[in-house]
C-alpha positions, 0 to 999 in steps of 0.5 A: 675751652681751648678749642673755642677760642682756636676758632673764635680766634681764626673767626677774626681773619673773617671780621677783618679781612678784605681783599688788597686792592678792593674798590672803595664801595658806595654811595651807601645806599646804591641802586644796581640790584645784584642777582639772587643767592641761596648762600652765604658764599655764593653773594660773597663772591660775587660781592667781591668780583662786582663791589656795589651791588644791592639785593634784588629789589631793594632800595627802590625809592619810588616803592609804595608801602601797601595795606599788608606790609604798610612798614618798608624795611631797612637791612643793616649788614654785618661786620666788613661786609656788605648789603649784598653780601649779607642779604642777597636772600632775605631781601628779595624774599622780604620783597616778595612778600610785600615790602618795601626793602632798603639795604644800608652800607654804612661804617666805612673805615680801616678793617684793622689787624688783618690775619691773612697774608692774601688780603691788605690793610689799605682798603676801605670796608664797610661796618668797621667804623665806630658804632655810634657813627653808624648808628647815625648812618642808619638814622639819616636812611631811616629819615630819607626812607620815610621820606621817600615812601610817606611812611609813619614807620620802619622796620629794621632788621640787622644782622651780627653787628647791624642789630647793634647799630640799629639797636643803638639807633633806637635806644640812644638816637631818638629813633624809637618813635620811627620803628615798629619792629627791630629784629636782630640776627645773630645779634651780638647784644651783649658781645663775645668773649672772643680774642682779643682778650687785651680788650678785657683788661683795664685800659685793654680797650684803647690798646686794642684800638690801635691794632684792630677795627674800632666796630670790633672792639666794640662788639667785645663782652664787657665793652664800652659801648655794650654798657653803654647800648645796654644801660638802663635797659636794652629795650626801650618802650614802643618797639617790637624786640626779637632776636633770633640766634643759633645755639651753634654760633661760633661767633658769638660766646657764649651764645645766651649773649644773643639774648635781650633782657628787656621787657617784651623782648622775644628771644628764639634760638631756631632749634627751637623751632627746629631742633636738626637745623645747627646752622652757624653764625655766618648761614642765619642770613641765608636759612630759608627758616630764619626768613620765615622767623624774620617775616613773623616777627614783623607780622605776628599775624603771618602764618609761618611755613614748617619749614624744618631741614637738617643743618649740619654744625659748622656747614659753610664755615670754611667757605666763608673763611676761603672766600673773605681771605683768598 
């Protein structure tokens, strides 16, 4: 247990570090389409050297939903990052299967406590502000979406701390009756008992605040807004609920908080599927299996490819502690 807090602990430089000096990023739904990547710290990278980039072939406006994909879909991002940064791969890949694809930098604000001695505190980052307000973020793109495509519906799709947001979206914003399928990866639903433990004690949440990103804190087992999202239920009728986690998450523990309790809520672990892949926390968004896992929970009809390749613990997590702090 000491062990993994050591790690869970030195995972927070990665929730909160931005580089000093990074430009301010918007507008929040930019158009300029970034290249392709096949992982995690490749579009990092790039998304540190070129700010305000999305995923190749999304947020096209003029995107006509089709008969086989009548849904767009919207990608929400994960704690101090980036649409890019975090969709790179799945967005262009849901794109080439048909959908009209959106991707949301929502939650600019103070990272908060920074562990790095590389990075600052000045500069503004995306997915750090409190919940509810992102949440209302993903709200008003959800309207100007299906504004802009004619669609009844949406699909939304977020990863770590986007499928809180877009969750809340659902169950306390209204927006049940615009979503067909939510899919939350690596999604914190009932939070982490990651440090800070201060935030666990009475009274711990508001001196927390002083110190670290408000969306952190939030993202705490036992927090506020968990309650909150998570009362009377965490599923509300009429949409389509499916996380997908890994059993190897070094971010979220313990790992069961991945999963929802809701009725019709479809929980998969991908070593369900494929018991050699132990992708971590920070790979699911780039593992060409939970893209296949994303596309069937957005279409029970589509036939999934065996895709099945040995994935070793913790491959890729160095690198991207390297990237967000150096």
């Amino acid at each position: 247990m000491a062990w993994a807090s050591l790690v869970l602990a030195s995972l927070l430089a990665v929730l909160v570090a931005q580089p000093t000096g990074a430009e301010v990023r918007g507008p929040a739904m930019p158009e300029e389409n970034g290249p392709r990547q096949t992982s995690a710290t490749e579009a990092k990278q790039f998304d540190k050297k070129n700010p305000g980039y999305v995923p190749a072939g999304t947020n096209e406006f003029d995107c006509s939903p089709s008969e086989t994909a009548p849904y767009p879909v919207l990608l929400a991002h994960g704690t101090d990052a980036t649409a890019y940064a975090d969709y790179a791969r799945l967005g262009p890949f849901l794109k080439d299967h048909g959908y009209c694809v959106f991707a949301l930098n929502y939650g600019l604000g103070k990272p908060g406590v920074n562990f790095s001695p590389a990075t600052g505190l000045d500069a503004d980052t995306y997915g750090t502000t409190d919940m509810r307000q992102s949440a209302q973020e993903v709200a008003d793109a959800v309207t100007q979406i299906r504004s802009a495509t004619g669609a009844e519906k949406v699909h939304l799709v977020g990863f770590s701390q986007g499928a809180n947001v877009t969750r809340y979206y659902i169950n306390k914003l209204g927006g049940a009756g615009h979503v067909d399928a939510w899919v939350g990866i690596a999604s914190p639903s009932y939070g982490s008992a990651a440090p800070p433990t201060v935030a666990q004690l009475p009274g711990g949440e508001t001196l927390a605040d002083d110190f670290f990103a408000p969306a952190l804190v939030q993202q705490i087992e036992g927090s506020e807004f968990l309650r909150d999202l998570n009362s009377p239920t965490d599923t509300v009728e009429g949409v389509r609920y499916t996380t997908i986690g890994t059993r190897h998450d070094e971010v979220i523990q313990p790992v069961r908080n991945i999963h929802l309790k809701g009725a019709g809520a479809r929980n998969v672990f991908i070593q369900d599927v494929c018991e050699i892949d132990m992708s971590g926390h920070f790979q699911l968004p780039y593992s060409p299996l939970v893209s296949e896992l994303v596309l069937e929970a957005l279409d029970p009809g589509y036939q999934r490819s065996d895709v099945c390749t040995f994935v070793p613990p913790g491959l890729g997590l160095l690198e991207t502690i390297i990237v967000n702090n150096f």
